[in-house]
DSSP file (Angstrom, degrees, kcal/mol; ACC not computed):
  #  RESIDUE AA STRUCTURE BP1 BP2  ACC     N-H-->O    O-->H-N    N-H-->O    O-->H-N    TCO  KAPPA ALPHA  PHI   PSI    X-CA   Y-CA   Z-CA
    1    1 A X              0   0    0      0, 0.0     2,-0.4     0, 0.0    11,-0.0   0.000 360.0 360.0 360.0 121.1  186.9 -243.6  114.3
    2    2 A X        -     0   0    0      2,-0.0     2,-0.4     0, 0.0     0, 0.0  -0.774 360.0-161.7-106.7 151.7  188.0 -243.4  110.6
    3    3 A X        -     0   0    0     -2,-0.4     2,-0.3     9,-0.1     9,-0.2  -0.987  13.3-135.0-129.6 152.0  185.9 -240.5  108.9
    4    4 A X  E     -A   11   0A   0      7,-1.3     7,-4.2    -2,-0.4     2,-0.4  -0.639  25.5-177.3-112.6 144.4  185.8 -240.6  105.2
    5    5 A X  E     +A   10   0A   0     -2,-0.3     2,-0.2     5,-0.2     5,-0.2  -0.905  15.0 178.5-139.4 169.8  186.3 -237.7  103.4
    6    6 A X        -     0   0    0      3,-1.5     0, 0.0    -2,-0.4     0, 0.0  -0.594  63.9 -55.8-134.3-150.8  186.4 -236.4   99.5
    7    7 A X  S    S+     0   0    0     -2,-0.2     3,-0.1     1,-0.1    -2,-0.0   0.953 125.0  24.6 -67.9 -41.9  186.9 -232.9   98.0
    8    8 A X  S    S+     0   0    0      1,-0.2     2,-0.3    -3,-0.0    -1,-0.1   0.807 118.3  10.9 -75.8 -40.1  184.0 -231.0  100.0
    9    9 A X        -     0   0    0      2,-0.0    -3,-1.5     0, 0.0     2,-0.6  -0.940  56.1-125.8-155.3 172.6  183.3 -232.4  102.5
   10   10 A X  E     +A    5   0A   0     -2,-0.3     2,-0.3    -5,-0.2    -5,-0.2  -0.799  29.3 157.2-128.5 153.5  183.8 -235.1  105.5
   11   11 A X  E     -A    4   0A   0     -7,-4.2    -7,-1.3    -2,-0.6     2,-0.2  -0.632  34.4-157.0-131.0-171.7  181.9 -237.8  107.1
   12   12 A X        -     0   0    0     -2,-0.3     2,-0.3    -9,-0.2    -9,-0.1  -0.585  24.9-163.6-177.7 104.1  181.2 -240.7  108.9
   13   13 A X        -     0   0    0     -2,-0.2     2,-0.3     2,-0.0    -2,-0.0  -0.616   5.3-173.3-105.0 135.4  177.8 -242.8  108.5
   14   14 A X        -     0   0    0     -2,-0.3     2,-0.2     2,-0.0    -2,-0.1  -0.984   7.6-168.3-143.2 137.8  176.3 -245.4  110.7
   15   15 A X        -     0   0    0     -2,-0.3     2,-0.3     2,-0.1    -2,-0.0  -0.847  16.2-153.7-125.9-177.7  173.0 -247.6  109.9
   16   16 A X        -     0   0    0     -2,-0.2     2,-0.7     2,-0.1    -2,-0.0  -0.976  18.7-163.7-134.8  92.8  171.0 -249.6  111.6
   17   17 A X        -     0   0    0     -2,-0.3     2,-0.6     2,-0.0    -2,-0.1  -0.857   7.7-178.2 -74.1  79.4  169.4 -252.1  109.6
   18   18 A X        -     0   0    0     -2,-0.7     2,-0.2     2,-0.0    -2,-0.1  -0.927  11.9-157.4 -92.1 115.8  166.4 -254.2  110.5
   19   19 A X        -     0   0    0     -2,-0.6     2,-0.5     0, 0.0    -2,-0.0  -0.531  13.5-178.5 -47.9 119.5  164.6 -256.8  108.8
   20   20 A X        -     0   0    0     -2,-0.2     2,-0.1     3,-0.0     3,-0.0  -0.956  15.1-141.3-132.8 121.4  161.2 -257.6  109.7
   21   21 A X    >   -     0   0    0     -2,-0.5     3,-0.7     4,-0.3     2,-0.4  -0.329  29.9 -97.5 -51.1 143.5  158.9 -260.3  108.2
   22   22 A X  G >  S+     0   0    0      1,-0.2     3,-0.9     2,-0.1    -1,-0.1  -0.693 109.6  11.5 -58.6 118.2  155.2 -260.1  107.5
   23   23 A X  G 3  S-     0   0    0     -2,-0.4    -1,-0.2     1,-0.3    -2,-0.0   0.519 112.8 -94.6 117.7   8.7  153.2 -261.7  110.3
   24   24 A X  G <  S+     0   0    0     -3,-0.7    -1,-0.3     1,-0.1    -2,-0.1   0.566  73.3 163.5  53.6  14.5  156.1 -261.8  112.6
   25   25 A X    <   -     0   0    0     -3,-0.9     2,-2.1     1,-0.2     3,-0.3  -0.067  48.9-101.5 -72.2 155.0  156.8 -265.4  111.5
   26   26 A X        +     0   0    0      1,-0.2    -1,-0.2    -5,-0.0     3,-0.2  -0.537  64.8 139.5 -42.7  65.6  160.1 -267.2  112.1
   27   27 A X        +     0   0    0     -2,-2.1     2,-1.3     1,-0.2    -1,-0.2   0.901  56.8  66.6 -87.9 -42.3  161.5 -267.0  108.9
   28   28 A X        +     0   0    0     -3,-0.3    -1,-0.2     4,-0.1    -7,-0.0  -0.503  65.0 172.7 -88.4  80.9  165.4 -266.2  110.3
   29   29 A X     >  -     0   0    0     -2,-1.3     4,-1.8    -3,-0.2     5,-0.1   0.125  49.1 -94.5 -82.1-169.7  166.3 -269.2  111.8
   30   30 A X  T  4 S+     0   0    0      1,-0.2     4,-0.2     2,-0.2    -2,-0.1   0.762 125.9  56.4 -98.9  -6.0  170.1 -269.8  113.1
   31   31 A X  T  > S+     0   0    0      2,-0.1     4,-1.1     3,-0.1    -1,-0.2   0.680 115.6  29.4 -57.5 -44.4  170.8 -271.4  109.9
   32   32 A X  H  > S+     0   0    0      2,-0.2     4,-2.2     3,-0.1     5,-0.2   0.771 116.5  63.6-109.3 -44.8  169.8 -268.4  107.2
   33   33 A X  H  < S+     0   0    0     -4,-1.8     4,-0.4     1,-0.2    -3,-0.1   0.745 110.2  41.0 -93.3 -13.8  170.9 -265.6  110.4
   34   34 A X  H  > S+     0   0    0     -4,-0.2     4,-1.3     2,-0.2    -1,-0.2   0.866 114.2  50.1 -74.9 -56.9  174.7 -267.3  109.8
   35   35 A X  H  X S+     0   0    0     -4,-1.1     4,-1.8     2,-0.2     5,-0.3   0.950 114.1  49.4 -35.7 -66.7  174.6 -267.4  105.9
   36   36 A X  H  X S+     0   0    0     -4,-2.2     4,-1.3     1,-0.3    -1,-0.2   0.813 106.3  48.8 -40.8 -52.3  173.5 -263.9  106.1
   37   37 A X  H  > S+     0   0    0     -4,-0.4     4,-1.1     1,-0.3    -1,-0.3   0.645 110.5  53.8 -97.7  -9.3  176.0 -262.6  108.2
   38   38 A X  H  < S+     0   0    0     -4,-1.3    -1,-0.3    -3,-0.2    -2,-0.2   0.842 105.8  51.1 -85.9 -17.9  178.8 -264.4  106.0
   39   39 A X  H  X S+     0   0    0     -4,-1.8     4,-1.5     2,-0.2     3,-0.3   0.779 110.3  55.5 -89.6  -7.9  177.6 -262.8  102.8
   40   40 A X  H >X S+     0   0    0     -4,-1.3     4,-1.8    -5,-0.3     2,-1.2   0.990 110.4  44.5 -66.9 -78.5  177.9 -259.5  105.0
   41   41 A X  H 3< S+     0   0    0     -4,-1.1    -1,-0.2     1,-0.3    -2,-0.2   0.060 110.9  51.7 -57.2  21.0  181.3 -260.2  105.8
   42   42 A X  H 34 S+     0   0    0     -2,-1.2     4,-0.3    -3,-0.3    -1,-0.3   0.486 114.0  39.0-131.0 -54.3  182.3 -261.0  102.7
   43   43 A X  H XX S+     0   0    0     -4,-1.5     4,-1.1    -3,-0.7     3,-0.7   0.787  92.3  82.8 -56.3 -36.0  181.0 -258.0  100.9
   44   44 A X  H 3X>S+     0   0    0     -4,-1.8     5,-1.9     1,-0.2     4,-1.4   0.889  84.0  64.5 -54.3 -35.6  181.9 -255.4  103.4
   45   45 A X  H >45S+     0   0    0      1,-0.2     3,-0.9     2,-0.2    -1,-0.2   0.949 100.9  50.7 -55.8 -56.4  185.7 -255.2  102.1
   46   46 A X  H <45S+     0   0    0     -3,-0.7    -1,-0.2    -4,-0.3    -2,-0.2   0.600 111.9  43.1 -62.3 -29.6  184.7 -253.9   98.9
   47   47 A X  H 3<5S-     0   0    0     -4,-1.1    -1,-0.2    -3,-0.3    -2,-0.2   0.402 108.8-113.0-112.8   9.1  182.5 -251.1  100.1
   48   48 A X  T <<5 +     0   0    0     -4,-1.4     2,-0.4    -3,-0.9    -3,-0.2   0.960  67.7 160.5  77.1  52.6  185.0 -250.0  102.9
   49   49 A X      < -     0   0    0     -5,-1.9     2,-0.6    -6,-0.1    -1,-0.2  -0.859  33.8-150.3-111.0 123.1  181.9 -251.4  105.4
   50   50 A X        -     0   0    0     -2,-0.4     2,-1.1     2,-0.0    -9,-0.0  -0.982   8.1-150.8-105.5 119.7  182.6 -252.4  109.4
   51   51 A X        +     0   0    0     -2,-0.6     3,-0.1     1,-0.1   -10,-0.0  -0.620  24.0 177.2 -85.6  87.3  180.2 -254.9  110.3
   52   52 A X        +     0   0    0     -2,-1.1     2,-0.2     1,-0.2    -1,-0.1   0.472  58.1   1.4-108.8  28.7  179.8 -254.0  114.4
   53   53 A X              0   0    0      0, 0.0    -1,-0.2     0, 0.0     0, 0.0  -0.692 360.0 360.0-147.2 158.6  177.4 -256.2  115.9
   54   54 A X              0   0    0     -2,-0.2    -2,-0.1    -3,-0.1   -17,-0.1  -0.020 360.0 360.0-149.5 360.0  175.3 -259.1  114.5
């Protein structure tokens, strides 16, 4: 557990994201749910981000 800290104060944040489509349709296929999760890993270095399940 790394906890990030500045001058005041310290923390340590976890979300939970979900994405939900109108109508409950298929949009997120296994094609788009792969894409996705590479432009996630690919960004996450830059914002000091652990990607822990997909």
């Amino acid at each position: 557990m790394n906890l990030d800290n500045n001058a005041h104060s310290v923390f340590l944040l976890h979300y939970h994201l979900v994405l939900v489509v109108k109508y409950r349709r298929q949009v997120f296929d296994d094609g788009i749910s792969s894409r996705a999760k590479e432009i996630f890993e690919y960004i996450a270095p830059n914002y000091n981000i652990t990607l822990e399940e997909w």
